[in-house]
C-alpha positions in Angstrom: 15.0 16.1 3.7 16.2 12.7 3.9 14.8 10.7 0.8 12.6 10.9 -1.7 8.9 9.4 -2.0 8.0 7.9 -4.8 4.2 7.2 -5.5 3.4 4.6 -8.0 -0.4 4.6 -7.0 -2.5 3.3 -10.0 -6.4 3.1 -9.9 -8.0 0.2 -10.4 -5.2 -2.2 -10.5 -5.2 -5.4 -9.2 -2.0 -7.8 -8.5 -2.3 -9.6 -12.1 -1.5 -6.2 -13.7 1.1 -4.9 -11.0 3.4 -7.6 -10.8 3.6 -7.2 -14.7 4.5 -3.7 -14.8 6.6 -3.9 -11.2 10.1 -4.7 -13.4 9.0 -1.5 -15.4 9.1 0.5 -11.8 11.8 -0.9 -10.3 14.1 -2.0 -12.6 17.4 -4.3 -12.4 19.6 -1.2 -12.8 18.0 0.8 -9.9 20.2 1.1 -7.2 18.8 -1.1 -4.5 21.5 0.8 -1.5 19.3 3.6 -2.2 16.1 1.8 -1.3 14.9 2.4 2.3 11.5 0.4 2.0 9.0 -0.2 -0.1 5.4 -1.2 0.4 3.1 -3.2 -1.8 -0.8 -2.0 -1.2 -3.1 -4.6 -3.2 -6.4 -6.4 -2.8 -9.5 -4.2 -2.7 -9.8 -4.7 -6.2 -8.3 -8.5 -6.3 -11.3 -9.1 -3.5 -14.1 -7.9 -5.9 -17.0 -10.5 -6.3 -16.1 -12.6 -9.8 -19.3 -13.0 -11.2 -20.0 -9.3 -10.4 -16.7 -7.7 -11.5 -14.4 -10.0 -13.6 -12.5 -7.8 -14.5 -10.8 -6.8 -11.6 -11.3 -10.3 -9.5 -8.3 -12.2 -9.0 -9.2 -15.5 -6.9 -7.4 -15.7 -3.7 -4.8 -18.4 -3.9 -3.4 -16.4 -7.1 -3.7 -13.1 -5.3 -1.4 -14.8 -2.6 1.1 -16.3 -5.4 1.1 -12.6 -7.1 2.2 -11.1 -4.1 5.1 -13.9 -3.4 5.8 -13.4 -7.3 6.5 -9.6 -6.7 8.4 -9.7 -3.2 10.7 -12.8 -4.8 10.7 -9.9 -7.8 12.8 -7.2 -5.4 15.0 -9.8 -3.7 16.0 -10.7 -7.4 17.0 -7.1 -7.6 18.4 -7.2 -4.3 15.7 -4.9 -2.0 15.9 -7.6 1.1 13.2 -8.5 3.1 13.7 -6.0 5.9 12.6 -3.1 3.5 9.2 -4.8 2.3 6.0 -3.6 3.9 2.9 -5.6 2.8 -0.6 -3.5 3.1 -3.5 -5.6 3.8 -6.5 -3.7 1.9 -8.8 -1.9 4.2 -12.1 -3.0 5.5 -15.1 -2.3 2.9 -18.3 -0.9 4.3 -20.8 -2.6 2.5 -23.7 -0.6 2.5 -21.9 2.8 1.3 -20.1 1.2 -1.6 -23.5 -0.4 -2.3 -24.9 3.0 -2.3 -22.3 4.5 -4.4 -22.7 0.7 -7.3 -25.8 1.5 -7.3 -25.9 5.6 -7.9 -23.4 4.4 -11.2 -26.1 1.7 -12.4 -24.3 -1.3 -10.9 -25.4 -4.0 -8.1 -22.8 -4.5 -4.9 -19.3 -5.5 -6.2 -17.4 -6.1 -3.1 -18.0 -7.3 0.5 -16.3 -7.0 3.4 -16.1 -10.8 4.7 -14.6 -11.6 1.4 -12.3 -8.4 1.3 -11.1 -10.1 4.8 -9.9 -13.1 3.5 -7.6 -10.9 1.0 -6.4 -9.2 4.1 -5.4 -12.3 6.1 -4.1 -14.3 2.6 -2.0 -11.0 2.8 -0.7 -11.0 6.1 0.2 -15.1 5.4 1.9 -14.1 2.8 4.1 -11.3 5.1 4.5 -14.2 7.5 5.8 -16.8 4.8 8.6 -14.3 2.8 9.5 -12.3 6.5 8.2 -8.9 5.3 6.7 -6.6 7.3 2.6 -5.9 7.0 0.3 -3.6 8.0 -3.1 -5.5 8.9 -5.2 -1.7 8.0 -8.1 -4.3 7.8 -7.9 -5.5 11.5 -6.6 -2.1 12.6 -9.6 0.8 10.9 -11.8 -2.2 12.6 -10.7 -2.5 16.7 -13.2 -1.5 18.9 -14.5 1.4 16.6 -16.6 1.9 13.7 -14.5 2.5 10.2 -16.7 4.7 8.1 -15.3 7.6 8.6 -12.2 5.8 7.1 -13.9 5.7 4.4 -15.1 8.2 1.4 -17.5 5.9 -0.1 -17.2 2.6 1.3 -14.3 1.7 -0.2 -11.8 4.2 -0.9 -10.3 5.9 2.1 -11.0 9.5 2.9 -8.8 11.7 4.4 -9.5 10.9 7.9 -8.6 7.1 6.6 -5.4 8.2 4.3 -4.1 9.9 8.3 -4.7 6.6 10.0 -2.8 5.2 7.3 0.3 7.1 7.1 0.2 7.4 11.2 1.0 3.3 11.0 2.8 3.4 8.6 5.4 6.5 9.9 5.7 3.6 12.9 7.1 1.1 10.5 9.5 3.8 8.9 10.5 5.7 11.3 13.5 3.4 12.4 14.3 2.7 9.0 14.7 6.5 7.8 15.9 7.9 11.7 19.5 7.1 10.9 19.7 8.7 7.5 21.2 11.9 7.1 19.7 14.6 6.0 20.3 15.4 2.4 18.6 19.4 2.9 19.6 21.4 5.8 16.4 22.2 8.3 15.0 25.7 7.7 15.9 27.4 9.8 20.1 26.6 9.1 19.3 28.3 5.6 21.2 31.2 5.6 18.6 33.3 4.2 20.8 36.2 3.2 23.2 33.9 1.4 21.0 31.1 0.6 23.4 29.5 -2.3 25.8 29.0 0.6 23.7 26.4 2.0 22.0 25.2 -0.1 24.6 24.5 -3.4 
């Protein structure tokens, strides 16, 4: 009831293609009062292995420069620092997605030392513009084992998608806390005369 979520999840992208089409999402005439954060979730497919998925690879050092190029992007449009989050990609388990290249006729694409680097080239980055980042590459690893974070070794199941928004809610929850509430709770509806509360 306090602000709007909107998803701009897009399959397969990589940071060549989103910094292209981020001015197309977040243009210079949106209102960037109304902003309360935004994050920026890239490099699982950046991190795939060149000479085994070219299309998607994006070498490091210009997967770090793409993410500088689309945080400089929202401070041109005046979203500040404070209301970036950076979100490192998560862990890969190599011998699931292997599974799953090879049930499509492909050979291993991706591997998880490499998707590493990508994760701490990410949290660099964070430290070098002063956003905020969540490391889910260190975190789905500590002290336990991440598969179940996992559907298919690389994209995350539900189990993974909870662990996700759980640290991510701790990033927001001080940022949207001091909002008010745009929707009255529930049970302040007066159901008999609902237009009364409501409009």
């Amino acid at each position: 009831r306090k602000c709007d979520v909107v998803n701009r999840g897009i399959s397969g992208y990589n940071t060549r293609w989103a910094k292209l089409i981020l001015p197309r999402l977040i243009t210079e005439n949106t209102s960037a009062d109304s902003i309360v954060a935004i994050t920026i979730f890239f490099g699982a497919n950046d991190s795939a292995l060149k000479d085994l998925n070219p299309k998607q690879h994006v070498p490091l050092e210009e997967y770090a420069a793409n993410l500088k190029s689309m945080i400089q992007y929202l401070k041109s449009v005046d979203v500040t620092e404070d209301r970036i989050i950076l979100i490192t990609p998560p862990p890969l388990e190599d011998a699931a997605w292997e599974k799953a290249c090879l049930a499509k006729g492909d050979k291993l694409n991706r591997c998880n030392a490499t998707t590493g680097q990508y994760a701490q080239a990410c949290v660099q980055v964070a430290r070098d513009c002063g956003t905020d980042v969540l490391d889910l590459w260190t975190l789905m690893q500590k002290n336990q084992d991440f598969s179940s974070y996992l559907s298919d070794g690389l994209h995350l199941s539900p189990k993974g998608s909870s662990f996700l928004a759980a640290q991510l809610w701790s990033r927001l929850e001080n940022k949207v806390s001091a909002l008010p509430s745009l929707l009255p709770y529930w049970r302040d509806v007066d159901h008999t005369n609902p237009e009364a509360s409501l409009l």
